[in-house]
N, C-alpha and C positions, 0 to 999 in steps of 0.2 A: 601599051601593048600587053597581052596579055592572051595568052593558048592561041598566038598565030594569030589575033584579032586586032588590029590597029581601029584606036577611036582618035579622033581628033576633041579639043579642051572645046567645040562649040557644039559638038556629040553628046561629051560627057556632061554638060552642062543640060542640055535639053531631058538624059536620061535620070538623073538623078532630081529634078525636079518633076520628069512623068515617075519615079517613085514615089514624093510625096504624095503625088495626084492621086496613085493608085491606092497608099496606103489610108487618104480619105477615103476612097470609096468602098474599100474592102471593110469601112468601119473600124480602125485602126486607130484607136484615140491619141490627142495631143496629151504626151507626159509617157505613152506606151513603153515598156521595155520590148523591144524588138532584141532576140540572139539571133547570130551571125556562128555556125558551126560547120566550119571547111575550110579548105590551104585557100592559098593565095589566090584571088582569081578576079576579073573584072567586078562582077557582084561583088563580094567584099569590099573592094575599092568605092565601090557607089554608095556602097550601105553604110561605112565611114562618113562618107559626104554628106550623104542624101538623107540618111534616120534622121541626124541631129538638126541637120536643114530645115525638116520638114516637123521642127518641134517632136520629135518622140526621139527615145535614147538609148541609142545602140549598147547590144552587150555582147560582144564578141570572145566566144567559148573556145578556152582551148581544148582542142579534139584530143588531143593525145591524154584525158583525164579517162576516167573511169565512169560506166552510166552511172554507176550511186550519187560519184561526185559532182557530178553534171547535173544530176537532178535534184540536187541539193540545193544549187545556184539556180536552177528555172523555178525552184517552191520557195527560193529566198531573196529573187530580186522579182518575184511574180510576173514571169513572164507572160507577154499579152501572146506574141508570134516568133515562130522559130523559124529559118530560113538555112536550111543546109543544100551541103551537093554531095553529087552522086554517090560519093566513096564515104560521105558521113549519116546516108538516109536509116540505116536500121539504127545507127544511135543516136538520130536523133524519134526515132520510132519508141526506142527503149528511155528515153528521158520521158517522153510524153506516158510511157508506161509506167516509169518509178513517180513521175512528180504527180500523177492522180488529178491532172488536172484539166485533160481534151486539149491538151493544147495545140492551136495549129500551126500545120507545116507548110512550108515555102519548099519547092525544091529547084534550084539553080539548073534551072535546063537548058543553058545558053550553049553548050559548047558540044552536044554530045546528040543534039537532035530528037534523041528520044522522048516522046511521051512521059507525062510522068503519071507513077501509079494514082489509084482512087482517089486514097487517105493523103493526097499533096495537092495543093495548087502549083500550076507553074509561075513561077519568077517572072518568066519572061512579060506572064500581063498583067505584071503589073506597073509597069514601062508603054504598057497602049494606050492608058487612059490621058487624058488631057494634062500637063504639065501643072503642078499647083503656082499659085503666085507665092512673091515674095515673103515672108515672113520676119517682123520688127519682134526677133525671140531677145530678150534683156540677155546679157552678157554671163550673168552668172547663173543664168538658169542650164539643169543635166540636162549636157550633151551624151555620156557616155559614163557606164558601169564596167570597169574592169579590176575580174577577180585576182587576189592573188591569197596567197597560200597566209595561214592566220598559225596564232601563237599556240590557237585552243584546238587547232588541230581541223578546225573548219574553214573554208574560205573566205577571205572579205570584200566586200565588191568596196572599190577606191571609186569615189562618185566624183566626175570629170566635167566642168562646166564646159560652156562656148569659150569662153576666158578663158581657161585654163589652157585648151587648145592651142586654141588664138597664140596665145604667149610664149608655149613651147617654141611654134613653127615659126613668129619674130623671133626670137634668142637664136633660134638654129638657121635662120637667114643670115642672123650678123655672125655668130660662130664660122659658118659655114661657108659665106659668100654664096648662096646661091646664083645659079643664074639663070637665065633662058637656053645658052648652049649647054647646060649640063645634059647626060645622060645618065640616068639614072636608074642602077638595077635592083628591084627590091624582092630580098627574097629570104630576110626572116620571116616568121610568121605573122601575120597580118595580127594574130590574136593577142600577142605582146604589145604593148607600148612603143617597144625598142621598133617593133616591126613596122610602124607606121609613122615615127620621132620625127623623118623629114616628108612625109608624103604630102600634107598641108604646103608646107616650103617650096615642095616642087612644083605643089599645084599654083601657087599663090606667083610664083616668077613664071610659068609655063614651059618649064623644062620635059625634057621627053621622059616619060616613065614605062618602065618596063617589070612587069609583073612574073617571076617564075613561080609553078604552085607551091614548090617545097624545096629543100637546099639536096643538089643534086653537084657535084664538085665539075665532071665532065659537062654538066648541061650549064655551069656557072659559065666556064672555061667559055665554051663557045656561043653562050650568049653575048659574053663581053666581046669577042671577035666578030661576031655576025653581026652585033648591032653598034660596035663599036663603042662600047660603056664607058664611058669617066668618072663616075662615082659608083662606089659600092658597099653600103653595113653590112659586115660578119662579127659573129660573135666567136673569140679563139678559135673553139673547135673547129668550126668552116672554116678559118683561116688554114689551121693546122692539116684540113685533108682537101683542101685546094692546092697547098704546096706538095704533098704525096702524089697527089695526081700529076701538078705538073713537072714532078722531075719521074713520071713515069713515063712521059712522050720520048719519041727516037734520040731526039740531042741532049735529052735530061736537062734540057734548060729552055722550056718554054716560054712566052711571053707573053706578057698580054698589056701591047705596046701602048694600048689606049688610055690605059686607067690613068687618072691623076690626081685621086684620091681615096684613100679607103679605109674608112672609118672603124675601131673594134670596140664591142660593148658588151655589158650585160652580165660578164664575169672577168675575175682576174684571169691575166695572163701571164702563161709562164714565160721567164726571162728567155729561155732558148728558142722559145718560139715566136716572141718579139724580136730577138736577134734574126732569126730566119726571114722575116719578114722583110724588115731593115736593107737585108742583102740584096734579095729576091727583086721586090719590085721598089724603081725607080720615080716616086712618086712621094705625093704629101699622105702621111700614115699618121692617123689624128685617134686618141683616144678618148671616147665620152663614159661617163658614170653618171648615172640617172637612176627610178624607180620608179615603178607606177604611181607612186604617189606624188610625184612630183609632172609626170603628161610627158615624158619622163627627163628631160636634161640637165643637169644640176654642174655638170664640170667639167671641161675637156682638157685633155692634154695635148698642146699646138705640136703640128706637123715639125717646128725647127727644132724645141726640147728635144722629140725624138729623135731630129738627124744630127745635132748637137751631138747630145747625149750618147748615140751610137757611135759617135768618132770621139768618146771618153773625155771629151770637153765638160768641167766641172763649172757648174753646180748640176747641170745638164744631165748626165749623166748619174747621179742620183735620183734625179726627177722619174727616171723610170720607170721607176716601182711606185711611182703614186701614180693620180687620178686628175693633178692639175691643177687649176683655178676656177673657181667661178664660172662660168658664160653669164656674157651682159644679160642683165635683166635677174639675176638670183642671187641673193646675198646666202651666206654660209656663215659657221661658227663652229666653235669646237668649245664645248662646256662641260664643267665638272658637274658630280652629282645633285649640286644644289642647283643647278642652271645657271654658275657664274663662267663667266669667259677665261681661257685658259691660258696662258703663254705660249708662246711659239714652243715647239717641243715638247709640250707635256698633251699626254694623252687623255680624250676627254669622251664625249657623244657630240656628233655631228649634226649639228641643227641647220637648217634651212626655210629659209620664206622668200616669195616672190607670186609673180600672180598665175603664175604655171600651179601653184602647189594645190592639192585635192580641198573639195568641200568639205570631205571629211568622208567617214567610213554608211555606209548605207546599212540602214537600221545597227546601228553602232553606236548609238551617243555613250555609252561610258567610253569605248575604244577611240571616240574622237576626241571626245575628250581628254584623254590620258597622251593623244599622239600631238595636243599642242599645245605652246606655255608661249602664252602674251603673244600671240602671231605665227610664233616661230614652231615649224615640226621637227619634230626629233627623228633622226630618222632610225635609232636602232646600232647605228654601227660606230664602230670606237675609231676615235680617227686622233692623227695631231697633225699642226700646221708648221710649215716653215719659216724660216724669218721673212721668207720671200712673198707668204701666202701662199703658196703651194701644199697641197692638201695629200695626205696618207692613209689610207683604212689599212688600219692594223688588226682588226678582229670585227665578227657580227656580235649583238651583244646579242641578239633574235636568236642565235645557232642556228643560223639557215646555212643550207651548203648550197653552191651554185656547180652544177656537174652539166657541162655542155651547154651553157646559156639559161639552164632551166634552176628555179629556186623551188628549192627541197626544205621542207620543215620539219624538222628530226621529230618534233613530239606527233606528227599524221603517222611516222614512221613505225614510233615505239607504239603507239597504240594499236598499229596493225600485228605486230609482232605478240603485244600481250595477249591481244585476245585467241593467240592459240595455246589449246591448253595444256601444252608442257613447259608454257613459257614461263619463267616466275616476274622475270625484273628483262628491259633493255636497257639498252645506252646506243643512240644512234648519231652520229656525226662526220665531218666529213675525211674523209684521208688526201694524200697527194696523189693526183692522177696525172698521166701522160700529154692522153688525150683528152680529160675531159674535163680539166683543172682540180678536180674534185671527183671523188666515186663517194657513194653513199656505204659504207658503214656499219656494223651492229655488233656490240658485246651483249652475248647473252646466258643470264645463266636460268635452268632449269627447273622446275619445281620437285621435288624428290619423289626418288620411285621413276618417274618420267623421265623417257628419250624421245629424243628425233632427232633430224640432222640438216645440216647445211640447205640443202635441195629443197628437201620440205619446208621449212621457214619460207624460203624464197618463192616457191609456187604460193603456196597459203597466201606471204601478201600480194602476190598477183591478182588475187582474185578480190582484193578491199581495196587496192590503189594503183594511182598509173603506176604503168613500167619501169618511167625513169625515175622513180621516188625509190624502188624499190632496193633493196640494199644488192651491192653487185658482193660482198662480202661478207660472210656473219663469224665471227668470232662463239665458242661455247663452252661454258667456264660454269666450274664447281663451286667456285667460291663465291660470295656475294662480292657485288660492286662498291666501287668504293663512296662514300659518302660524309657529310660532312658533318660536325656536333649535330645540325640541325636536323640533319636527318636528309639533306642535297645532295644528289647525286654528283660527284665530283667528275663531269666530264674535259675537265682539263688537265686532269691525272692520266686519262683516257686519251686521251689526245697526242701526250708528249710524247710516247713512244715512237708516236705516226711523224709530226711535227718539229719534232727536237726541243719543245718548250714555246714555237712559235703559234700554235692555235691555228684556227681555221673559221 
């Protein structure tokens, strides 16, 4: 279900193979990159299914970027065709403007009736033509390109086979138990990994799915009552002002009797707001840790650890500040700088392999190469394990900050900040937030002679990067930053003050 439109699984099925059909006849070659640019919505969901179905490989943009950055990723995975809606069509007008390349557009005219202008084809016919047949696509050949934020301050598109899919949506079947009576409300963003981690799963058991465009706390609320929801992914934030909301109803203790599961991902969460949760609802509350580079599931933390755990039953109750174990089907590790395996307790990099994990990076061979050693990916972040296996990320080594589900690259950050020109030096990273686990950051000091102030920085990188990259606080200092014999920015000196010595 999806904007009031109910399909049944022998609908969906018919429709996403007349998308193949269509996208032969439109000339749409087998191996195409096909983008997908707009919230949640039936399209989306078909175009998941149906691109990779039908041999070409979805690349699903998140809108909330910037056109530079957008058309960086349409002139860097060469896109063949662009497929936006209604509320995405001037940028996807302004990508085909920056990427200089005619590219055509799709527009998702399913819901709103209207004609769509000149310069678009409608979606809708591409669903008239004859259903394509079956397709024997090899298993490791791309399914899907999804970008994510890079070290060098560019995006990397994570290249996602059939396999890789495939393998997520088994792991998160046995994870998960799915089943046929589940109800299922999905309403991260479709353009995330996280946002689509069990949609396979659901589709594969034929559970009910229900589609919201974008994370609405009141329109959550009453979806899960109208439709009567039992499963639902939130990533903290939405947890944290779905609970606002419902202790703003008359009894201040609403309910939402149905749920019997609800999954949190995608950033840490803070202890008082895993406490809140705990209380609130009566229900299995499971936590996974994943990446795009893995299609994404890499760990979960079982429903009992955390009811354990929240009635201060030990070891239980430590477990709550990790990530978990494992999910069948992915092996994990904690290794020291040499690649050798670590002891329970000592802190290492968190390595991972299974058949979920990426091809590798797209047009990246030194960066794929450097992300894997004899099989296994590194994934970046500092972790140790317990005697039990139970796993802990204790720092990113990447310096990525995650503010509200969204991963932030401090050096996209400081780049934006230097190139204005009062700037001399930044240091961007993340601090403790409330609401949003994380706010993004900035110490900067000025070039001499030269002022400006807070405001300004903060418009300036308005206008070079998304919104939520952009720093919600700037710090602006005389003195220079601090740095190391070598001449490195010591952003762990920078940190402690935020931190207490703990890192971010």
């Amino acid at each position: 279900m999806a904007h009031g439109r109910r399909v049944t699984y022998g609908e969906l099925d018919r429709r996403v193979r007349s998308l193949g059909g269509g996208l032969d006849e439109i000339g749409v070659a087998p191996g195409a990159r096909v983008g997908f640019l707009g919230a949640n919505s039936l399209a989306h969901l078909e175009c998941w299914i149906g691109v990779p179905a039908a041999e070409r490989v979805l690349v699903s943009l998140n809108f909330r970027l910037s056109p530079a950055e957008l058309a960086f990723i349409a002139r860097d995975c060469e896109l063949d065709l662009l497929i936006v809606d209604r509320a995405q069509l001037e940028s996807g007008r302004a990508i085909r403007r920056e990427a200089g390349t005619g590219l055509p557009l799709l527009l998702d005219d399913q819901d709103d009736g209207a004609a769509p202008p000149d310069d678009c084809v409608p979606y809708s016919r591409l669903l008239e033509y004859a259903p394509a047949a079956s397709r024997d696509i090899p298993e490791h050949e791309l399914a899907a390109i999804s970008y994510t934020g890079g070290t060098t301050g560019k995006p990397k598109g994570v290249m996602l086979s059939h396999a890789n899919l495939l393998a997520n949506a088994r792991h998160n079947l046995v994870a998960t138990q799915h089943a046929r009576t589940d109800r299922w409300l999905h309403v991260c963003p479709m353009f995330h990994v996280a946002g689509i981690a069990n949609l396979f799963a659901c589709t594969w058991v034929g559970g009910l799915q229900v589609l919201l465009p974008r994370f609405d706390a009141r329109a959550v609320i009453d979806t899960v009552r109208c439709e009567e929801i039992t499963h639902i992914v939130l990533v903290p934030t939405m947890l944290a002002m779905l609970l606002d909301e419902l202790d703003k109803e008359e009894d201040g203790g609403g309910e939402l009797g149905t749920l019997r599961h609800i999954q949190y991902a995608a950033s840490p969460i803070a202890p008082a707001l895993q406490r809140r949760v705990l209380e609130r609802f009566d229900c299995d509350v499971v936590q996974f840790y994943g990446m795009t580079e893995a299609a994404p599931t890499v760990t979960q933390l079982p429903a009992e650890d955390h009811r354990r755990g929240f009635g201060g039953e030990e070891p239980y109750a430590s477990r709550l500040s990790g990530i978990g174990v494992p999910v069948v089907g992915v092996e994990v590790d904690v290794r020291d700088g040499t690649g050798a395996p670590l002891a329970p307790g000592e802190i290492g990099e968190l390595y991972l392999r299974g058949p979920n994990v990426m091809l590798g990076y797209w047009k990246r061979p030194q960066e794929t190469e450097a992300a894997f050693v004899e099989g296994w990916y590194r994934s970046g972040d500092a972790a140790r394990a317990d005697v039990d296996g139970y796993l802990y990320v204790v720092d990113r080594l990447k310096d990525m900050i995650i503010t509200g589900g969204e991963n932030v690259y401090s050096v996209e950050v400081e780049s934006a900040l230097i190139e204005h020109p009062a700037v001399a030096e930044a240091a961007v990273f993340g601090i403790p937030d409330a609401r949003w686990g994380e706010s993004v950051h900035a110490i900067v000091t000025l070039r001499a002679g030269r002022t400006t102030h807070e405001d300004e920085l903060i418009e300036h990188c308005r206008t070079l990067i998304a919104g939520y990259k952009v720093p919600r606080s700037i710090e602006l200092r005389d003195d220079p930053l601090p740095k190391s014999g070598a001449g490195k920015l010591l952003k762990s000196v920078l940190r402690e003050a935020y931190w207490g010595g703990g890192g971010s």
